[in-house]
N, C-alpha and C positions, 0 to 999 in steps of 0.2 A: 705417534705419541697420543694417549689417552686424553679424553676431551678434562677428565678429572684435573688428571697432569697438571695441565695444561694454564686452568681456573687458577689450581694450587699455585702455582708460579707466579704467574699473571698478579693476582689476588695479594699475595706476600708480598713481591719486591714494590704493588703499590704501596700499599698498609706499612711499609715499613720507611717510605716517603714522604707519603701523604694525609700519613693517619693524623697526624697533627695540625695538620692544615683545616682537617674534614673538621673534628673538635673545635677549632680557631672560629672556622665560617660559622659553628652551629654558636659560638659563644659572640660573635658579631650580630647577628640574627637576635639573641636574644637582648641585642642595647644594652652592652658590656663589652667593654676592651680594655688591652693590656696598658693604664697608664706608665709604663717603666718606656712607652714605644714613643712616650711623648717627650722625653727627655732630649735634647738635641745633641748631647757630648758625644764627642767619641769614644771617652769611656763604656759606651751603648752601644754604639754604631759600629765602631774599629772590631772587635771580634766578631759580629753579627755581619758582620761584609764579610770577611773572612768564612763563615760559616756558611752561608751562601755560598760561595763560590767553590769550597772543595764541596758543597753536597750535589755540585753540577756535575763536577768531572766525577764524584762518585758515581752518582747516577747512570752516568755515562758508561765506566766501567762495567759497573752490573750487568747491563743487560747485554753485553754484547759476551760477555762472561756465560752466562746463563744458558743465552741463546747459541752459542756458540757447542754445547753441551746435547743441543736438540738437533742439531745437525743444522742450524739459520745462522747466514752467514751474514758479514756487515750490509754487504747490498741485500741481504731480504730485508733487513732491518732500513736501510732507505739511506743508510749513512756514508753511501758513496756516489760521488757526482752523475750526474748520467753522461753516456761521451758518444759521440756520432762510430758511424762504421770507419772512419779514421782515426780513430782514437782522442780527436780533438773535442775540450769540452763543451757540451750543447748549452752556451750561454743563453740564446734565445728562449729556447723552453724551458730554463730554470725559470728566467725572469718574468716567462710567462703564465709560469706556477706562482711565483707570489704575488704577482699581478692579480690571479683569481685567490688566493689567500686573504688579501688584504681588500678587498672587494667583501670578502664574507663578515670579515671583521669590521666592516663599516657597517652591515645591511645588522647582522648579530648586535651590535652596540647600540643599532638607533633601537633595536628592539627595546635591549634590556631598558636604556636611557625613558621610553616611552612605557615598558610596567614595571620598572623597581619602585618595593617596599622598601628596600634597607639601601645597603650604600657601602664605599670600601675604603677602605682606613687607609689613611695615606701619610708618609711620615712628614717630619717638617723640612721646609725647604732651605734649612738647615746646609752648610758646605756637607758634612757631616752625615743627615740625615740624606742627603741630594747622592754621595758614595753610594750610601745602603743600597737608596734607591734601585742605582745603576747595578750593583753588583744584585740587587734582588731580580730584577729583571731580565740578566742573567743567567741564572737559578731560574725559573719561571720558566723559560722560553726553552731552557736543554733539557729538563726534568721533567715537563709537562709533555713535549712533544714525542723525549726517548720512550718515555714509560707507560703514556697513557694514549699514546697514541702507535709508535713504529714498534714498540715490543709487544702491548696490548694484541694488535690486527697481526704478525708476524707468528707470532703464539698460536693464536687462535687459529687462525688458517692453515697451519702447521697439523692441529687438532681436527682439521676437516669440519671444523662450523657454519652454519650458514651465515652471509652477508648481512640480514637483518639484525641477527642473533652477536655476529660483533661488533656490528655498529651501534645496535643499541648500548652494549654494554662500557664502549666508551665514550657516549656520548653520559650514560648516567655516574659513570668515573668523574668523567670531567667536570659535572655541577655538581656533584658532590662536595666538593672545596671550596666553590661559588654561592653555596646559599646564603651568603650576608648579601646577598640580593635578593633577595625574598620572590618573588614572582619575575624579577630581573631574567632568572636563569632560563628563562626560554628564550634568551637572546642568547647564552652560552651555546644552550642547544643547537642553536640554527648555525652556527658557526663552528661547531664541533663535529656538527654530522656533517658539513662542507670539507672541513679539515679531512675527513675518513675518505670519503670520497675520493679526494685530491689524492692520498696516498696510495690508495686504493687503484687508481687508475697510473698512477706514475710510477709508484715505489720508490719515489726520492722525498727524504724528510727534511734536507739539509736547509731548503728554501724555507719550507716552514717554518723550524728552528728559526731562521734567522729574520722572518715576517715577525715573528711571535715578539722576539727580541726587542727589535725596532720600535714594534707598536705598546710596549709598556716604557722604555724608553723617552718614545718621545711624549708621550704622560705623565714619567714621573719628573722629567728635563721641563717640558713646558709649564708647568705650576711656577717655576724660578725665569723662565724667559719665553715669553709666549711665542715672541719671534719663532721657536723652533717649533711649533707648533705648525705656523705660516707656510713656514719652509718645507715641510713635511706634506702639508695638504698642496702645495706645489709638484712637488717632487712625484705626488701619489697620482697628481691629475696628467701630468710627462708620463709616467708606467704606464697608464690607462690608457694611452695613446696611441704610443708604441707597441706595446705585446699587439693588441690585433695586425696591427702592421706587417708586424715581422711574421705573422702568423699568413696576413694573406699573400706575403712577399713567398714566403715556404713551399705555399699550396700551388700556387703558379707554376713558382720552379721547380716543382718535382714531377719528372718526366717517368722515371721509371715504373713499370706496370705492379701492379700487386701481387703480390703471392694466392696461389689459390688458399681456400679453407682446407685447414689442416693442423697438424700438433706440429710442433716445433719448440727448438730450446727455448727455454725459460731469456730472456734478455737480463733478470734480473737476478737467476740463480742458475746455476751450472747442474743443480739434484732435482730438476723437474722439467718436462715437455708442456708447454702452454697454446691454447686452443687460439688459430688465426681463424677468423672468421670469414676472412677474403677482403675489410676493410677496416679493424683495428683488433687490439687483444682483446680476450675473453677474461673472465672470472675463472674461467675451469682450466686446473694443472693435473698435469700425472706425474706423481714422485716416479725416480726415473728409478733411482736403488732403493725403493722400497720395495719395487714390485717387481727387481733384478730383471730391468729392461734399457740396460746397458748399452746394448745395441741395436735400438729401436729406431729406426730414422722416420722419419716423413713425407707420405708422398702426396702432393696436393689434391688427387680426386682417386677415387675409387673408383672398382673396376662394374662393370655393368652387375656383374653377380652379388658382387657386394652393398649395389644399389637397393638391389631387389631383396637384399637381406638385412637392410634398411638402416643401411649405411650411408656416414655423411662424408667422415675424412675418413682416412686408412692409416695404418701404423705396420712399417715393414718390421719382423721378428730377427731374421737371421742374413748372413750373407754380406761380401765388402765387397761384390761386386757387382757394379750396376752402369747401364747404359744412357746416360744421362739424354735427357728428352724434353721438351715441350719450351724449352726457354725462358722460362718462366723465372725470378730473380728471389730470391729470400726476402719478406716485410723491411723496404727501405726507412730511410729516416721518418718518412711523417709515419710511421709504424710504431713511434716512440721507443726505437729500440735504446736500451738504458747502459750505464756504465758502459763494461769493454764490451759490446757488442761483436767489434770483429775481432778480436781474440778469441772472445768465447766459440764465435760460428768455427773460426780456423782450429780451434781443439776438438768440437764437436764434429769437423769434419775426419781429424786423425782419426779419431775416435770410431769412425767409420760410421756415421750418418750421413746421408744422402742430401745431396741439394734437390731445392722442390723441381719436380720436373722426371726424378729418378724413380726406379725402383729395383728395391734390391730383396733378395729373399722370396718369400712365403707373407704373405701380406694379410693383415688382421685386422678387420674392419672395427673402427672405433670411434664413437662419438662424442661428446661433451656432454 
């Protein structure tokens, strides 16, 4: 897919989201709002909840629609759980994903808190207005995270863009709808380019979404009952406790050795080989059918020749028959293997790639 494409896509199904938003923040910005937003009836509020909530699952739709047309499937998009090599799901490092989510959103707020010019309109806390609320929240958390963040990076990367290149570009998406914070939005920023990151290195959005959620929620709840507020910065200081816990409880108990550096299937998409580096994933993929390497396996080191030819991993081309060697085990769970991890390796096995350790074929020195 063309990097043009790519923009065009990206760029439209935001614009056709969020253009009104961008208009909204520059008409907050300039000390003008909508007084019809102050009315507290449900005559206001009843189809404006409503409208929020299908433009969420619209949203939704889109882009997996879309993406789905580029050849990116739900999990590049980040919209399926991640699951161990049992197929059981990785509760710990979800929750240690929003753990560092909502870390970013504390450090991003005190920002904005400490240089906003402007300020954000907030409706009344109204029964009525307190719906809206919830159902804007909502909207906000499935809208912002599908489109301007797992479709945005999914797109691009798709397009072969560099890392800077799309992170900046959703990071300046994302304040774009934020300027009724006037100089605020560099607290956006620090929390949005956290956000990229996090997906970036996971490919699960589902946490996020549902951090994002939470923390306008309990914003737009707390102005009516602070308690939930209380509750909330309790609840947030137990995550912060736990996630490293369970993280060093993880690292202890994982016995099994690493895979050498090498390509290997994607954990997160079945159409691309991803670069192990011998102690986590890379940034660097090989579309597998784009470059009709179907039956590509991976062998963890290369041969002395292919050293000298300045060579890091190897990529076997041809052949289902190989002599398996060196004992070496596929990138185990603290490897962040994602969703069906062992489905996938057991399809990619039929499929006639090699476990690391193997070689089969005619061998093709290849690096990242």
């Amino acid at each position: 897919m063309s990097a043009r494409r790519a923009y065009l896509e990206v760029v439209g199904v935001f614009a056709a989201f969020f253009l009104a938003s961008v208009a909204l923040a520059l008409i907050y910005l300039d000390g003008r709002s909508d007084s019809s937003l102050d009315d507290a009836s449900w005559a206001v509020y009843g189809p404006a909840t409503l409208n929020d909530l299908a433009r969420a699952g619209l949203a939704a739709v889109v882009i997996v629609l879309v993406a789905a047309r580029r050849g990116i499937t739900r999990a590049d998009l980040g919209l399926v759980l991640r699951r161990d090599e049992h197929g059981r799901l990785r509760v710990w490092p979800e929750l240690r994903l929003a753990s560092l989510a909502l870390l970013a959103l504390f450090v991003g707020s005190a920002v904005t808190w400490l240089t906003a010019t402007g300020t954000a309109h907030f409706v009344p806390v109204s029964a009525a207005g307190l719906v809206y609320g919830s159902a804007h929240s909502v909207e906000a958390g499935v809208m912002e995270e599908a489109i301007v963040l797992g479709f945005l990076v999914a797109m691009l990367r798709r397009a072969g863009r560099p890392t800077g290149e799309i992170v900046a570009v959703a990071v300046v998406l994302r304040v774009s709808y934020h300027l009724y914070y006037g100089l605020g939005v560099l607290g956006i920023a620090v929390w949005a380019a956290v956000f990229v990151w996090l997906f970036w290195r996971t490919r699960s959005l589902l946490p996020l979404v549902a951090v994002h959620v939470w923390w306008d929620l309990v914003i737009t709840l707390g102005r009516r009952w602070p308690a939930i507020e209380v509750i909330a910065g309790l609840l947030c200081l137990v995550l912060f406790v736990v996630a490293p816990v369970t993280w060093l409880i993880e690292r202890v108990g994982r016995v099994s050795p690493l895979a050498w550096p090498g390509w290997y299937p994607d954990p997160g998409s079945e159409l691309q080989l991803r670069w192990w580096d011998g102690r986590a994933w890379s940034l660097h993929t090989v579309a597998v059918a784009a470059h009709g390497l179907a039956d590509w396996s991976p062998v963890p080191r290369a041969s002395s020749g292919a050293r000298k030819a300045g060579g890091g991993g190897a990529v076997c081309s041809a052949g289902r028959r190989g002599k398996a060697g060196g004992g070496q085990r596929r990138p185990g769970s603290g490897a962040e293997w994602a969703a069906d991890s062992a489905g996938a390796w057991q399809r990619h096995r039929a499929a006639g790639y090699a476990r690391p350790g193997e070689r089969r074929g005619r061998c093709i020195v290849a690096r990242p």
